[in-house]
C-alpha positions in Angstrom: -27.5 -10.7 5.1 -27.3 -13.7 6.9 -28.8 -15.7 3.8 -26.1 -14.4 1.6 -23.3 -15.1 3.5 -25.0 -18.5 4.3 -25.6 -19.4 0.3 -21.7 -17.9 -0.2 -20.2 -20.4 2.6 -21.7 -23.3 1.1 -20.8 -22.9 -2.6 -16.7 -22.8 -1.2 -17.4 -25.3 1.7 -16.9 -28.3 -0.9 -14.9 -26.1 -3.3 -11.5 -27.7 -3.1 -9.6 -25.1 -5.6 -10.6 -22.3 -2.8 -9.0 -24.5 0.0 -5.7 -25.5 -2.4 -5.1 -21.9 -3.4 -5.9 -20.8 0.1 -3.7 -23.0 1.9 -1.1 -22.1 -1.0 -1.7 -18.7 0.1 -0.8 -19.0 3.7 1.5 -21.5 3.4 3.9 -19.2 1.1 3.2 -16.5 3.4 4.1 -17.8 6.4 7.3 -19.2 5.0 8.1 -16.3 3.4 7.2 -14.2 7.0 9.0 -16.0 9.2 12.3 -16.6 6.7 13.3 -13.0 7.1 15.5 -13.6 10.0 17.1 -16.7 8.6 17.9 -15.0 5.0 19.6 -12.1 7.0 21.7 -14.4 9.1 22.7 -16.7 6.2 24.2 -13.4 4.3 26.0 -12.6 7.8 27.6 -15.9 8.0 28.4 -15.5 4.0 29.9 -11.9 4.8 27.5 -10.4 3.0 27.8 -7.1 5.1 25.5 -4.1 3.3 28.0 -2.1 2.3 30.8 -3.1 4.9 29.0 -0.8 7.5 25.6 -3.2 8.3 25.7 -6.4 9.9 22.4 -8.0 8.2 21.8 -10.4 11.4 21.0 -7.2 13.7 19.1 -5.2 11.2 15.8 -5.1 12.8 13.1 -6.1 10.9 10.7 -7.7 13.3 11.1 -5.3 16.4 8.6 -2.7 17.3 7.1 -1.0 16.0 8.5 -1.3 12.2 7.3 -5.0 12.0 4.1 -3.8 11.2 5.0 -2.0 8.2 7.3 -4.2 7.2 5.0 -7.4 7.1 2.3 -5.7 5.4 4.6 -4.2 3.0 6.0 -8.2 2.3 2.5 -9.8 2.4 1.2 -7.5 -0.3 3.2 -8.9 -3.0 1.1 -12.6 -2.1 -2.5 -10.6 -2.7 -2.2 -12.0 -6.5 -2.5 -15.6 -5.2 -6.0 -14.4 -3.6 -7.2 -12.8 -6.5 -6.8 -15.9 -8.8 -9.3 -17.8 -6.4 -11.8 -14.7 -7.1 -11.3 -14.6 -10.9 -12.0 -18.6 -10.7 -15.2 -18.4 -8.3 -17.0 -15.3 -10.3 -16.5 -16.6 -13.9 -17.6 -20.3 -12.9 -20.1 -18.5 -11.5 -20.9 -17.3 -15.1 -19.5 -20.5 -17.3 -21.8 -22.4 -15.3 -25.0 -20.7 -14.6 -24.6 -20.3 -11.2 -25.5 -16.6 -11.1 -28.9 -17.1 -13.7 -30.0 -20.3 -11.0 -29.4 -17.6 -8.0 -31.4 -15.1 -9.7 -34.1 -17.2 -10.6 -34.1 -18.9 -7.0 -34.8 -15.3 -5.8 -31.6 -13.4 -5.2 -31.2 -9.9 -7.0 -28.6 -9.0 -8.4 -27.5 -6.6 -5.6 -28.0 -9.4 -3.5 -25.6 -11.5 -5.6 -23.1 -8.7 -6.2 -23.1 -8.2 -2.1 -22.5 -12.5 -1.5 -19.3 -11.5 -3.8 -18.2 -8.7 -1.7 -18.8 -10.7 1.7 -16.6 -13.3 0.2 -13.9 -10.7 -0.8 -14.2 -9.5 2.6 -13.9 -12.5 4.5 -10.6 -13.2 2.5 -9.3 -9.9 3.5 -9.9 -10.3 6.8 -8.7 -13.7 7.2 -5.2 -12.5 5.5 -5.0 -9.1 7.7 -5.8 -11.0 11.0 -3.2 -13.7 10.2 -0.7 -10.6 9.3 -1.6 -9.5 13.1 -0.8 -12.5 14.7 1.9 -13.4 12.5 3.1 -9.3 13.8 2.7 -10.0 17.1 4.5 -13.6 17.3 7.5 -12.7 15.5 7.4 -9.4 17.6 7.5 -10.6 21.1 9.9 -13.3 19.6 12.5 -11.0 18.2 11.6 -7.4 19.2 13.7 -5.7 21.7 11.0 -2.8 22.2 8.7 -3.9 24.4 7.0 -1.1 25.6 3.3 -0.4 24.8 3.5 2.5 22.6 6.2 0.7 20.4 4.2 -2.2 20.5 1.0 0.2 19.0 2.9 2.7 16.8 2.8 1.8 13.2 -0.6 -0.4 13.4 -2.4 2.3 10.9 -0.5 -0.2 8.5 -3.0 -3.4 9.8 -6.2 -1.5 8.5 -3.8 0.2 5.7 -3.0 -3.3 4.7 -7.0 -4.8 4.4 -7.8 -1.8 2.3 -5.2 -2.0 0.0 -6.1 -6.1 -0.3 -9.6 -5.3 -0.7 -9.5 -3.2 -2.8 -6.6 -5.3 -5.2 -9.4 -8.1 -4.9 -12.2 -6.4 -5.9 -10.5 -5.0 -9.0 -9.4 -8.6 -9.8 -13.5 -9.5 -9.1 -14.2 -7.3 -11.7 -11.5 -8.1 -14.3 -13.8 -11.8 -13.6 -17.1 -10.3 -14.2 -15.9 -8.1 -17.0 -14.2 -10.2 -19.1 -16.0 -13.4 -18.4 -13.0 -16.5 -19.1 -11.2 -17.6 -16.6 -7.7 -18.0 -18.4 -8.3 -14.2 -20.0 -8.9 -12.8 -16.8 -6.4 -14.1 -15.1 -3.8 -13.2 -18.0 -5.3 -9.5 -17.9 -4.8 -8.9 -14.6 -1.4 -10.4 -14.4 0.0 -8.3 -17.5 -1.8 -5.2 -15.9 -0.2 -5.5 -12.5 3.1 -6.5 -14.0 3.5 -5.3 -17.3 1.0 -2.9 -18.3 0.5 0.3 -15.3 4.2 -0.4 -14.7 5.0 0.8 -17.9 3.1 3.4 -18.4 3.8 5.1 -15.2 7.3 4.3 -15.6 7.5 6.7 -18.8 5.5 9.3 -16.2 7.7 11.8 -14.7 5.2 13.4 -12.6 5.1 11.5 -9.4 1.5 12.5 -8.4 0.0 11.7 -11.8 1.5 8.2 -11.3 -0.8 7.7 -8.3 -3.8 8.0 -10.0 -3.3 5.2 -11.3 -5.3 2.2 -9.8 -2.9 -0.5 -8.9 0.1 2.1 -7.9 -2.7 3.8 -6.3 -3.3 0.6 -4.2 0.6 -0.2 -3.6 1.0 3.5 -2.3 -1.0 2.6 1.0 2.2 0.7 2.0 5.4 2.3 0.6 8.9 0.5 0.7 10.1 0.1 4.1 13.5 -1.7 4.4 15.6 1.8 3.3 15.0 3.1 6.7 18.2 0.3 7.2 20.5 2.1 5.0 19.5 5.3 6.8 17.5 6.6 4.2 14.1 8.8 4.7 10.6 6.3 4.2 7.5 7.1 4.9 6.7 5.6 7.5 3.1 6.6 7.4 -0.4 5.9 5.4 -1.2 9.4 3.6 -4.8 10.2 3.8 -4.7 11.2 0.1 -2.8 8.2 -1.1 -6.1 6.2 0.8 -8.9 9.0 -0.4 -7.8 7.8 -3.7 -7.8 4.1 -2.7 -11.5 4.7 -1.6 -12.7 6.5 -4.9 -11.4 3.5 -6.7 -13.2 0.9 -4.3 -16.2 2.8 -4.7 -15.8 2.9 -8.9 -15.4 -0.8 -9.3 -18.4 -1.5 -6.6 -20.5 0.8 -8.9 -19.1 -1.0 -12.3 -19.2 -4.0 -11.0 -23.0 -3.4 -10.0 -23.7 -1.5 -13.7 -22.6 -4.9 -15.6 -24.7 -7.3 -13.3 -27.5 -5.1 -13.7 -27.1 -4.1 -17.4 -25.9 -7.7 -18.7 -27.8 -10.5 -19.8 -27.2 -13.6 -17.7 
């Protein structure tokens, strides 16, 4: 293992499009993060008032314990930025030969499909830890709940959060390995996530049959927060059936992803 992960570090150590898009990445994340109070505060001083009742400068995005569902729920728009760096790495991989010179320089094919995952996973964890620490600055900044258990409550939405970008990215890894061009991939994937599911479930009425659907299967993990403001019911909460189904899909596109490297010649 340590092998793999070694050969995987040293193909992005001098890789500069992985270190523009990931500094890209954080950079619009952490804008984007720590501009929530600042937005809400500029549509106070404009009047903006949510339906005469709210003041937006109090409502209370970063206190405990909601800030961790309501970061995680902001942050997983950004997971597309991520999964443009893994389209890019896997079909260079292919353009250039990269994955027949492994092979032939010993690596399997599992081996291979595994120095893909670790990557996917170090990019997962990265993003989820600087969600954390990004959670708990804002919150000790801003929060007026202090107390343990309010500081604790809602973190199921951390680990919620890593699944659900794991996941996205691997789906993206195989769009890569599947189709092969960098500019088709990329194009699939964003009409899919955008264009594509959202259609089709749109025009289903049946709110379960919707979730069986990949990426709303994915974006279930984390529902919307922010009505909880306007007094409205959320689920505040990660269902274990809306992350059973999460799993299943993980484990599909693992097992496709393995079929094509195993079945295809490289």
């Amino acid at each position: 293992m340590k092998r793999i992960v070694r050969i995987e570090i040293l193909k992005i150590r001098s890789y500069s499009t992985f270190w523009v898009l990931t500094a890209l990445y954080f950079f619009i994340l952490i804008t984007i993060l720590f501009s929530g109070k600042f937005f809400l505060d500029f549509l106070a001083k404009k009047g903006e008032n949510l339906g005469d009742i709210i003041d937006p400068s109090r409502i209370p995005i970063y206190d405990f314990p909601d800030i961790w569902h309501n970061l995680t729920y902001v942050a997983g728009f950004l997971k597309f930025i991520l999964a443009i760096f893994i389209i890019i790495s896997i079909t260079n991989e292919i353009n250039y030969g990269t994955i027949r010179l492994n092979i032939m320089n010993g690596l399997s094919r599992w081996e291979f499909l595994i120095s893909k995952l670790v990557l996917v996973l170090l990019l997962s964890i990265t993003s989820t830890f600087f969600i954390l620490v990004t959670g708990f600055v804002l919150g000790f900044l801003y929060s007026e709940n202090m107390e343990f258990l309010d500081i604790i409550t809602y973190m199921v939405f951390i680990p919620g959060y890593l699944l659900q970008i794991f996941t996205y990215l691997i789906f993206a890894l195989f769009i890569g390995l599947l189709i092969k061009r960098t500019g088709l991939s990329m194009g699939l994937l964003f009409l899919y996530t955008l264009i594509i599911e959202p259609i089709i479930t749109f025009r289903i009425k049946t709110e379960w049959i919707k979730g069986l659907f990949p990426l709303k299967a994915i974006n279930n993990l984390i529902r919307f927060p922010f009505s909880k403001y306007a007094f409205r019911e959320v689920q505040d909460y990660i269902a274990w059936d809306d992350a059973l189904i999460v799993i299943i899909y993980l484990i599909i596109f693992i097992s496709l992803l393995y079929l094509i490297l195993r079945k295809r010649d490289l």
